[in-house]
C-alpha positions in Angstrom: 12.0 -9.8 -17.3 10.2 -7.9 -14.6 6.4 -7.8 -15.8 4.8 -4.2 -16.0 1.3 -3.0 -16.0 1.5 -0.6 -18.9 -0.9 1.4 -20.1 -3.9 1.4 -16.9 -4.8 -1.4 -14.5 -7.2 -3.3 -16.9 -4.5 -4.8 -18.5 -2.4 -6.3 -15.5 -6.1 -8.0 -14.5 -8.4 -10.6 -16.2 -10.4 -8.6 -18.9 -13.0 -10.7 -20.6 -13.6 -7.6 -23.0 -9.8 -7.1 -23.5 -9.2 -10.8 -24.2 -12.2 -10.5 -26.6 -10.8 -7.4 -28.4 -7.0 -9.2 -29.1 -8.7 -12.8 -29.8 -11.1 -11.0 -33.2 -8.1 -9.2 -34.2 -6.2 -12.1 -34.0 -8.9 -14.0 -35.5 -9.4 -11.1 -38.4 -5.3 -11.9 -39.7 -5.8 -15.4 -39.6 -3.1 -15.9 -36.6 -3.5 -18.5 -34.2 -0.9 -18.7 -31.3 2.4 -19.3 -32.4 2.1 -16.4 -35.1 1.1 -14.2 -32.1 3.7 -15.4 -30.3 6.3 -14.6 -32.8 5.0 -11.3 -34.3 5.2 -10.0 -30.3 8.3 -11.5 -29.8 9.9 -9.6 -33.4 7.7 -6.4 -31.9 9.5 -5.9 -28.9 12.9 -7.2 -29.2 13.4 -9.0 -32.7 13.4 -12.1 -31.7 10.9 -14.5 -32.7 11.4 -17.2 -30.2 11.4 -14.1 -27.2 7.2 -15.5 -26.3 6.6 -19.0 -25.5 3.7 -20.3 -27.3 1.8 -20.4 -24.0 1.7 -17.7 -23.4 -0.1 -15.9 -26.6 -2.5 -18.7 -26.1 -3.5 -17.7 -22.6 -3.7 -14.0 -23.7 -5.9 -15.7 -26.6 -8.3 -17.5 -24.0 -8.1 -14.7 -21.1 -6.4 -17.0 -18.8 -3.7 -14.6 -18.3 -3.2 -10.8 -18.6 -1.0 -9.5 -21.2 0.6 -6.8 -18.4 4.0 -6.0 -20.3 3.3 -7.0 -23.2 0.2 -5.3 -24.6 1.9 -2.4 -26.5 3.5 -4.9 -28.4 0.4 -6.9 -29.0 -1.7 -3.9 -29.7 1.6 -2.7 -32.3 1.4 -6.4 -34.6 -2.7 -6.0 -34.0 -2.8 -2.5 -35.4 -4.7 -1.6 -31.9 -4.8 1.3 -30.0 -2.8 0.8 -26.7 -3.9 3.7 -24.9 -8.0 2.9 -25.6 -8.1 -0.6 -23.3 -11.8 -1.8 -22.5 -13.0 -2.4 -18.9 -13.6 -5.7 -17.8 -17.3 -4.6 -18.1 -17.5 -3.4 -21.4 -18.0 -4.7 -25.6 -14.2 -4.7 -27.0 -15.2 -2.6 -30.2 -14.6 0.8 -29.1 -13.4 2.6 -31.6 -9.9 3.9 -31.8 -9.5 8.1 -31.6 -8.7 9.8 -34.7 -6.7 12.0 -33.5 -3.3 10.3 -33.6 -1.1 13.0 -33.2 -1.3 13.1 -29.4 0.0 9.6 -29.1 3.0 8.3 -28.5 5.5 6.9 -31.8 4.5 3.5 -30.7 0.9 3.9 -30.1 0.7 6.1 -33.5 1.8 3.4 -35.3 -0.4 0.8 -33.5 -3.6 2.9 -34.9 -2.7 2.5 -38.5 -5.4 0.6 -40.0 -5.2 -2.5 -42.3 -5.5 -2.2 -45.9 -8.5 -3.2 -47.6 -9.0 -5.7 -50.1 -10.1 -4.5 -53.0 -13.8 -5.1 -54.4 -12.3 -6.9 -57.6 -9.4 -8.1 -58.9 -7.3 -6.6 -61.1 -4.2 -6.6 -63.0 -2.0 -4.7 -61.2 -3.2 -6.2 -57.5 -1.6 -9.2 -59.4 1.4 -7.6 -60.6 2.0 -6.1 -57.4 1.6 -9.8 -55.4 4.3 -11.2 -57.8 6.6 -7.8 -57.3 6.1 -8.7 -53.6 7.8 -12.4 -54.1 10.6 -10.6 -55.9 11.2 -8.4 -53.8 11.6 -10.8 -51.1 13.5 -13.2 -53.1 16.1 -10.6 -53.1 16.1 -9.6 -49.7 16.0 -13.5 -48.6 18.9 -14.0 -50.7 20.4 -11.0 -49.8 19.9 -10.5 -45.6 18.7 -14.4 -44.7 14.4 -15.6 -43.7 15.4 -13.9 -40.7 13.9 -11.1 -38.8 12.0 -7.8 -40.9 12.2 -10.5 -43.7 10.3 -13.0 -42.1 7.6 -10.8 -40.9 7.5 -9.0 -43.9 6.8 -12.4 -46.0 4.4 -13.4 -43.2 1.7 -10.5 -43.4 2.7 -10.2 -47.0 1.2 -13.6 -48.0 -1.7 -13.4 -45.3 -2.9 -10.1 -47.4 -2.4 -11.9 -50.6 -4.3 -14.9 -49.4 -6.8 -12.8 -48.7 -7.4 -12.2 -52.2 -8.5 -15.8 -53.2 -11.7 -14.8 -51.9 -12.0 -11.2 -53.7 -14.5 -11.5 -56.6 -12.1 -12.1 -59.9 -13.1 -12.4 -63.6 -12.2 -16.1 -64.9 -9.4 -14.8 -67.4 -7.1 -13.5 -64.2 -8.2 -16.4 -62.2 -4.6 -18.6 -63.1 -2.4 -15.1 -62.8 -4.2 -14.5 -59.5 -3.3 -18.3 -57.7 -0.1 -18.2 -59.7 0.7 -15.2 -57.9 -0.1 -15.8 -55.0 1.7 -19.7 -55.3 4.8 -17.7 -56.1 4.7 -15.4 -52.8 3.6 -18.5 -50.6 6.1 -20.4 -52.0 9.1 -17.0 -51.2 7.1 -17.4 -47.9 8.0 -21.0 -46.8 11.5 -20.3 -48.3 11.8 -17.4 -45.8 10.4 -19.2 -43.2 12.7 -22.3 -43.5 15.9 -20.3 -43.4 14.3 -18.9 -40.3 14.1 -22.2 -38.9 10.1 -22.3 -38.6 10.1 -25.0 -40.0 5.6 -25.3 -39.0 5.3 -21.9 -41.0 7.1 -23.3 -43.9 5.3 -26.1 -44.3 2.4 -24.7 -44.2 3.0 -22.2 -46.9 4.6 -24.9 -49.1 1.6 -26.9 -49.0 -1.0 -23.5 -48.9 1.3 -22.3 -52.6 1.5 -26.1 -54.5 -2.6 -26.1 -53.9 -2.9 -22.3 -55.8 0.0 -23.2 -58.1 -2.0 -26.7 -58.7 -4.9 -24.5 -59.3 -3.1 -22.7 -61.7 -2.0 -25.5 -63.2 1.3 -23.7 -63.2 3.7 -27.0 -63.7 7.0 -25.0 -63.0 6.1 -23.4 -60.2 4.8 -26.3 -58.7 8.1 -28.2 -59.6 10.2 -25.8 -57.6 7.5 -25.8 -54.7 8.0 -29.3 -54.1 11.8 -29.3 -54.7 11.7 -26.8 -51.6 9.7 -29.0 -49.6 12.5 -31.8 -50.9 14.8 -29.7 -49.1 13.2 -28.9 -45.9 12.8 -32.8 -45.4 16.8 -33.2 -45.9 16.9 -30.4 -43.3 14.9 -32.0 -40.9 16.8 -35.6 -41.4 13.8 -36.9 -43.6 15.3 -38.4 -46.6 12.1 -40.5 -47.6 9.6 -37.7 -47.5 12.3 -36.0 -49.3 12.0 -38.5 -52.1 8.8 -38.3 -52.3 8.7 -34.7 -53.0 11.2 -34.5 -55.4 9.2 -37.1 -57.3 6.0 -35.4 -56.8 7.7 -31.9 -58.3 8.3 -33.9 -61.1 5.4 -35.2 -62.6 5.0 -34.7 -66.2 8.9 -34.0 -66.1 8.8 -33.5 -70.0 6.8 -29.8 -69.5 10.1 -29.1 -67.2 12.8 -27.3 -68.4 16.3 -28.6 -68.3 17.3 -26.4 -65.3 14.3 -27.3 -63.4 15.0 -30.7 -64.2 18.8 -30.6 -62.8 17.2 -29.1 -59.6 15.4 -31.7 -58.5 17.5 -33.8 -59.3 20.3 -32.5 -56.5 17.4 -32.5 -54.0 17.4 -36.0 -54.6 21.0 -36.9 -54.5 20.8 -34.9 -51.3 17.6 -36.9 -50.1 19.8 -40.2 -51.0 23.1 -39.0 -49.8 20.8 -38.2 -46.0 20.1 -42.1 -46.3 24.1 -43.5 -46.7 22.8 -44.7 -50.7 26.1 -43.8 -52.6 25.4 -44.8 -55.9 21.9 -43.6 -55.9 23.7 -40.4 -55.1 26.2 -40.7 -57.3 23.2 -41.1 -60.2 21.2 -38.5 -59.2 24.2 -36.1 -59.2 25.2 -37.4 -62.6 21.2 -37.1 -64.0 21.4 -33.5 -62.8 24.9 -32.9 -64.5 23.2 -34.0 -67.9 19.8 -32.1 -67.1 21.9 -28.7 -66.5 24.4 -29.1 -69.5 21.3 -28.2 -71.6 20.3 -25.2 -69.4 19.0 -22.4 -71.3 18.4 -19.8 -69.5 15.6 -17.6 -71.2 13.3 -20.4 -71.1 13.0 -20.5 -67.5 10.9 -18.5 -65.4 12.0 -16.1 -63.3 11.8 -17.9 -60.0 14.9 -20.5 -61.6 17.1 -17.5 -62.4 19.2 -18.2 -58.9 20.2 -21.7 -60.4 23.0 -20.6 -62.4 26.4 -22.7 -62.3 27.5 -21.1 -58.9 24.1 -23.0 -57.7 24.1 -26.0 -59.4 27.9 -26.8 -57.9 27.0 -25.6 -54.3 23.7 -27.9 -54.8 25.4 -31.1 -56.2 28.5 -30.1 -53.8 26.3 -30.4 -50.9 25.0 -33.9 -51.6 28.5 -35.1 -51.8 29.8 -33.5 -48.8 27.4 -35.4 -47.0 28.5 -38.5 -48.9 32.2 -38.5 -48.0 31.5 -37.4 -44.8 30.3 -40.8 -44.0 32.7 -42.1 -46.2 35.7 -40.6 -46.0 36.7 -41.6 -49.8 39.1 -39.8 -51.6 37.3 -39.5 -54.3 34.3 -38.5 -52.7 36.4 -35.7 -50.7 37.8 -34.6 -53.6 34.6 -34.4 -56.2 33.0 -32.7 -53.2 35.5 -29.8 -52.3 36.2 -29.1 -55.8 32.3 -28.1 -56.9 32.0 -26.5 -53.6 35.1 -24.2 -54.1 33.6 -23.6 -57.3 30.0 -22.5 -56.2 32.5 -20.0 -53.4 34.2 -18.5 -56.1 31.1 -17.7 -58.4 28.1 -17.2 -56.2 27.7 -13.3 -56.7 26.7 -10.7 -53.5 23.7 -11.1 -54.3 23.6 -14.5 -53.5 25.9 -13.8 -50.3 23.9 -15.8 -48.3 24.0 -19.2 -50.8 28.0 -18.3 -50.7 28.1 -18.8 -46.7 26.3 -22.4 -47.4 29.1 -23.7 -49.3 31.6 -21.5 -47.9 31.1 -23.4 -44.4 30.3 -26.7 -46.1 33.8 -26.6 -47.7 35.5 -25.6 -44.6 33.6 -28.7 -42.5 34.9 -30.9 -44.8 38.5 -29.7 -45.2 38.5 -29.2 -41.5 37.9 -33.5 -41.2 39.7 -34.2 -44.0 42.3 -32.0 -44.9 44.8 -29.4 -43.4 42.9 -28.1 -40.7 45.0 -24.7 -41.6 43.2 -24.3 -44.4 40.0 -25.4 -43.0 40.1 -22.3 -40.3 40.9 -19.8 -43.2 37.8 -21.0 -45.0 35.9 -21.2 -42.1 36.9 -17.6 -40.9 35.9 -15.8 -44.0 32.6 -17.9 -43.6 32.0 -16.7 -40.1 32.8 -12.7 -41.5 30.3 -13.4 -44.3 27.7 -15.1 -42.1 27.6 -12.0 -39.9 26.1 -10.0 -43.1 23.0 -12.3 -43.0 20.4 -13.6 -40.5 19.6 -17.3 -41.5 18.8 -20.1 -39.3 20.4 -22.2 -41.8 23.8 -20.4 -42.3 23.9 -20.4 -38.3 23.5 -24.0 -38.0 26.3 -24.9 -40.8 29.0 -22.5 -38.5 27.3 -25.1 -35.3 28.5 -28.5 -37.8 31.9 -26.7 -38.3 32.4 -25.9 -34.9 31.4 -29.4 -34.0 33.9 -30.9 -36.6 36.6 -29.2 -34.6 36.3 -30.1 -31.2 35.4 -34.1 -33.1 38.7 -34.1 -35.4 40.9 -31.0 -34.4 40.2 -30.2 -31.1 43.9 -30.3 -30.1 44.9 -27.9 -33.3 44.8 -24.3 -31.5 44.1 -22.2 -34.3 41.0 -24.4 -35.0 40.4 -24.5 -31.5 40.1 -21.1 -31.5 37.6 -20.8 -34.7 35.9 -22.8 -32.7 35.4 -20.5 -29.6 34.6 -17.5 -32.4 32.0 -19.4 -33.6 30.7 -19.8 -29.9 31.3 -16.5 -29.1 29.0 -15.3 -32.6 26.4 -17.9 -32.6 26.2 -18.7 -28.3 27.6 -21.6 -26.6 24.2 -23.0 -25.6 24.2 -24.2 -29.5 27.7 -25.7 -29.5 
């Protein structure tokens, strides 16, 4: 892109005062450079990977000028891109009052940030763990993605904000359970979304409150997402590790929470080519989950309902007879994943594309490929309702399997090129 000087000539130029004025507000949300980097990126074209890293670094440390892009920098700062300090001057000017004049984009860019409170009370809490609900639906609903990315984002870097709020010692365990709950929603959101640094960052920022807590089942399902991450990122052993780590003192557990991590562990062995340890954990999270009962877990477990449990289990032994092309395997594996298809809700649309495209994958290497492309074409359809790093990269594997197993089967040569067409060949 063709680089602008917007908004006066102190911005195309070296402005020690300008560099000053982005790096405290920076500084004041927390951000370092790869948050810059994407909250610009999402700003000014919704894509999160638009600014390289660099860059917002050199904006950061004045060695370059932000020229085009400092309406979007003063938009995710809540500056004032019309009120730009000479090179000469203290970058705390402050910003007009009179907002009316501006343009949409610099009227929203004076909003101000919401102040903490000066103590805690109930309903900051209660409105903290509404935020992780609410984003626990959206995630489920849209994919970590885009708006629900950033939303999570500034959402948790408010609510961390409050650990350091004055707080009476009663609502001290609801406060860092609270704020566990939306840091853990955040590293969920930002797994799907495929930054994957984010996510562990906020996995290990909500196990410390939830630890501090000494909130046992939120932890548990903390460190079964960080289980599952490490299977994502081909790390079976840390994998392990988590899952055991989530469940210390197992017996305060409830039987769901139990069968969860569990399948993160028979995925975590299944990533490593162990079938009977995978086999084992599968059947240890069968038993845990045949004594489910629902209304004693908390609401944060209500997604892991039968649907889940199948697509979970499924997945672990997808990746088991994909190395091992055993009937058995094949079979065990497409029957819980057609099962989780058929139940998952469209609520859970999102988890339904997972196993959707697992199902076709598998059929596609080791069944009628016919089959596999109508499976895999309803996938695609579905996927398009959702923006998720993860659901993306499950349409790559199928598309892969095809030109691997069926590249000279037209119709699922043609899935293929769909698939390409949605997603972008650089991928394929």
């Amino acid at each position: 892109m063709e680089s602008r000087k917007v908004g006066g000539g102190n911005v195309g130029k070296k402005n020690p005062a300008l560099t000053d004025l982005i790096r405290r507000a920076a500084d004041a949300r927390g951000w370092g450079a790869s948050h810059l980097a994407r909250a610009v990126g999402v700003a000014e074209s919704g894509d999160p990977a638009r600014v390289n890293r660099a860059n917002a670094r050199r904006w950061l440390t004045g060695e370059r000028a932000p020229e085009y892009w400092w309406p979007y920098i003063a938009q995710v700062l809540n500056l004032d891109p019309t009120n730009i300090p000479s090179a000469t001057e203290h970058a705390d000017a402050p910003a007009p009052d009179d907002a009316g004049a501006l343009s949409p984009l610099a009227a929203l860019a004076t909003l101000s940030a919401p102040e903490l409170p000066c103590e805690i009370r109930p309903g900051d809490i209660e409105e903290v763990q509404q935020a992780a609900l609410t984003l626990t639906s959206w995630h489920n609903l849209h994919g970590g993605a885009g708006l629900v990315h950033q939303s999570s984002t500034a959402q948790l870097a408010w609510a961390a904000r409050l650990l350091n709020v004055p707080c009476i010692p009663v609502l001290h365990p609801e406060l860092f359970a609270a704020v566990a709950h939306l840091g853990m929603v955040t590293g969920a959101v930002c797994f799907d979304a495929f930054a994957h640094h984010d996510a562990r960052r906020a996995f290990a920022f909500a196990a410390t409150c939830a630890e501090e807590a000494g909130e046992w089942h939120l932890r548990g399902k903390i460190y079964s997402w960080r289980a599952r991450q490490a299977v994502w990122l081909d790390r079976p052993d840390n994998a392990l590790t988590y899952a055991e780590v989530g469940a210390v003192r197992v017996e305060r557990l409830t039987p769901t929470e139990r069968a969860m991590l569990s399948t993160a562990r028979a995925r975590a062995h299944a990533k490593t080519g162990d079938a009977q340890a995978t086999l084992t954990a599968v059947g240890e999270a069968d038993d845990a989950f045949s004594h489910t009962h629902p209304a004693d877990d908390p609401p944060w477990m209500a997604y892991y309902d039968h649907a889940q449990h199948q697509g979970d289990t499924g997945h672990a032994l997808v990746d088991l007879a994909m190395a091992t092309r055993d009937p058995q395997h094949v079979k065990v594996a497409g029957e819980r994943l057609a099962v989780a298809t058929s139940l998952h809700a469209d609520s859970y649309v999102r988890s339904r594309v997972f196993s959707r495209t697992k199902l076709a994958t598998l059929t596609m290497a080791t069944g009628d490929p016919y089959e596999a492309v109508q499976i895999g074409t309803t996938a695609l359809e579905e996927a398009a309702r959702v923006r998720s790093g993860r659901a993306d990269a499950g349409l790559v594997e199928l598309a892969r399997t095809v030109k691997h197993e069926r590249a000279t089967v037209a119709v699922a040569a043609e899935l293929r090129e769909r698939i390409a067409r949605t997603i972008g060949k650089g991928t394929m």
